[in-house]
N, C-alpha and C positions, 0 to 999 in steps of 0.2 A: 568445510574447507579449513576454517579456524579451530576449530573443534570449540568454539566460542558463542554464546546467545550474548545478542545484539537487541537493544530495545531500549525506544522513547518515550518520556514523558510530554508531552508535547507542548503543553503550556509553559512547562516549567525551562523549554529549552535546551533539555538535555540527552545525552543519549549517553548509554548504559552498557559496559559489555562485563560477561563473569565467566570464566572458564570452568565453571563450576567447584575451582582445586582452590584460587586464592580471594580473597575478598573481590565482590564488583567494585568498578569504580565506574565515574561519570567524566562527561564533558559539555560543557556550556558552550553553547553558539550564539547567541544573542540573537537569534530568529528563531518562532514558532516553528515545529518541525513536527513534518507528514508523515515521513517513513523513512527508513534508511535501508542502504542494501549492501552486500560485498560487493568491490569490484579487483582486477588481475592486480600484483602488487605485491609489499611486503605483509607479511601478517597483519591484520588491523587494518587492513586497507578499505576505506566505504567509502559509498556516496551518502550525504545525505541532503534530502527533501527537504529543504527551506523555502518561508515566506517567502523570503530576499532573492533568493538563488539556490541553485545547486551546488554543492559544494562537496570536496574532494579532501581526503585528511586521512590520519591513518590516527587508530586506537590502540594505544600500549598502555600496560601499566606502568610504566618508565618515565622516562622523559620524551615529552613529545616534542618531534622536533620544530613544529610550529604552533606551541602550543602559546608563544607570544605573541607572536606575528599574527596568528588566524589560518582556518582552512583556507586553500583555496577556490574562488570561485572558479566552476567545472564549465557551467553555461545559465543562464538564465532564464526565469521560471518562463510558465507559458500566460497568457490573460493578466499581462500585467496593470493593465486599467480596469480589471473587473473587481472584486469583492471577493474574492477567491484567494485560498494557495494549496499547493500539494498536500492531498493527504495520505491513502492506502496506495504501495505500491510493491509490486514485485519484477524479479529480472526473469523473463523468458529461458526460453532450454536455447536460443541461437544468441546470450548473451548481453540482451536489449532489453531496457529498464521500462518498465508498465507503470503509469500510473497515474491514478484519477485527482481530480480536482476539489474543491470542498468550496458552499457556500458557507462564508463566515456566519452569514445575518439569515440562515435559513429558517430559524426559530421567531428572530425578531427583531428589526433594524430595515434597513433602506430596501434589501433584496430579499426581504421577508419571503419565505414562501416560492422563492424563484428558481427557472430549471437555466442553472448559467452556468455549469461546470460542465467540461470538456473532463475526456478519455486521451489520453498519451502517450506515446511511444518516442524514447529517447534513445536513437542510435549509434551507432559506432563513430560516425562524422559528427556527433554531438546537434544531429537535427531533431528537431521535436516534428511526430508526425501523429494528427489524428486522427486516432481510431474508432470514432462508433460516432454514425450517425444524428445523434440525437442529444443532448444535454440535461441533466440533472442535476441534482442538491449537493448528496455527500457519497461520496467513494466509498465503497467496503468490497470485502470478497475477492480481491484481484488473486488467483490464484490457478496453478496449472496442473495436471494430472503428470503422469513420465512421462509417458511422448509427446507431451506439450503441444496438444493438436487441438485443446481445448480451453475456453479460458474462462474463467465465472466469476461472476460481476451482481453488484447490487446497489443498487441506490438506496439507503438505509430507511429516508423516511415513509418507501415505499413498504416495508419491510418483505418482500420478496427479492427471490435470487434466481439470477437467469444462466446458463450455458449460452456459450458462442461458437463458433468455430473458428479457429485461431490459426491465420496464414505463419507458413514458414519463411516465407520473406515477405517485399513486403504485402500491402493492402489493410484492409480496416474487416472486424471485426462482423461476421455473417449468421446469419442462421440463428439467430434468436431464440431461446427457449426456455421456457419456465419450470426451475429445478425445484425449487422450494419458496412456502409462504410461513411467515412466524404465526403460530393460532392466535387465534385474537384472546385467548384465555392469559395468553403472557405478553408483560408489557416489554417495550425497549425494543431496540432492533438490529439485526445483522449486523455484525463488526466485520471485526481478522477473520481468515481463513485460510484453512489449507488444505491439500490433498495428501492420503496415505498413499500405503505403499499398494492398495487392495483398490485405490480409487475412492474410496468413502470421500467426504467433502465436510471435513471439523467444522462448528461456523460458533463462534464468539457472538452471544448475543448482549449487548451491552442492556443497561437498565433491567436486565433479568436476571443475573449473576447465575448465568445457565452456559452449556456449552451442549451442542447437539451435534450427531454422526449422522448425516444425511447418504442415501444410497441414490446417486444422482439417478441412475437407471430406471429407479420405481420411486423415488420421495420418500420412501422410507424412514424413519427415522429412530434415534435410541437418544438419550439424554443423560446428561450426570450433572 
């Protein structure tokens, strides 16, 4: 849409766009950020995935026009008493922002080890609706094939990656099934993800500086 790559550092608080033609530049939020997406607007238009909230802003090289003021808050996050905030998230093919939740302390702290993170669905009325029955650690893999009838999801510390079947309006998240497991030969686990144009399912494995082409059909797999 932008002909622009869009992308977070997350600790650091920032988010990143390069047109590939002139220098990247950055922008600072002053909340830990999950993920960001495009939404309808002038060019540079996003959402992005804060601790704090969701927030609304648009990305130029130029002058931004509330780059003193602040984004606007869009809506606000979901489990705001729990130990959690947004992290992996994508927008569906009907328009509607996906995305999963992160335990801060899953490693080690108060919520050590705990399954307290929600699935989400952010709609056109700016409702949060959740989608999958059951609760986990850390978000990874939200991601859709073309006719977005499917949607793949992983819980990282699990390091397996499941298929769902992904309503066109609404409902939660069905049919369960298990696409892919990291070999126990490599360490780290499931990150980002996407679908080609052939259906493959990219998948970003963190702590392996690996990236693998999975063939959801058969598990298949090729590596670079």
């Amino acid at each position: 849409k932008d002909q622009t790559l869009y992308w977070i550092s997350a600790p650091e608080e920032e988010v990143w766009a390069w047109n590939t033609k002139d220098a990247p530049f950055r922008r600072l939020f002053d909340t830990t950020i999950g993920c960001v997406v495009l939404k309808d607007g002038p060019k540079g238009s996003i959402v992005v995935g804060g601790e704090r909230a969701f927030l609304s802003t648009t990305m130029t090289s130029n002058a931004m026009a509330d780059f003193g003021s602040g984004p606007t808050i869009l809506c606000e996050r979901p489990e705001q008493n729990q130990a959690t905030r947004p992290n992996d998230g994508r927008v569906d093919r009907q328009g509607r922002f996906v995305f999963g939740m992160y335990n801060n302390y899953h490693r080690l702290g108060c919520s050590e080890g705990e399954n307290n993170a929600g699935l989400y669905r952010l709609n056109k009325n700016l409702e949060m609706e959740q989608i999958l029955d059951y609760k986990y650690r850390v978000s990874n893999c939200i991601c859709f094939p073309a006719d977005g009838k499917t949607m793949y999801f992983c819980d990282t510390p699990t390091r397996k990656v499941y298929a769902f079947d992904y309503p066109e309006g609404a409902g939660s998240l069905t049919n369960r099934r298990l696409v892919w497991t990291v070999p126990s030969s490599l360490p780290g686990g499931p990150d980002g993800a996407q679908v080609d144009a052939d259906g493959g399912l990219w998948i970003a494995l963190s702590g392996a500086g690996r990236v693998v082409r999975v063939d959801p059909s058969t598990g298949s797999s090729q590596w670079w």
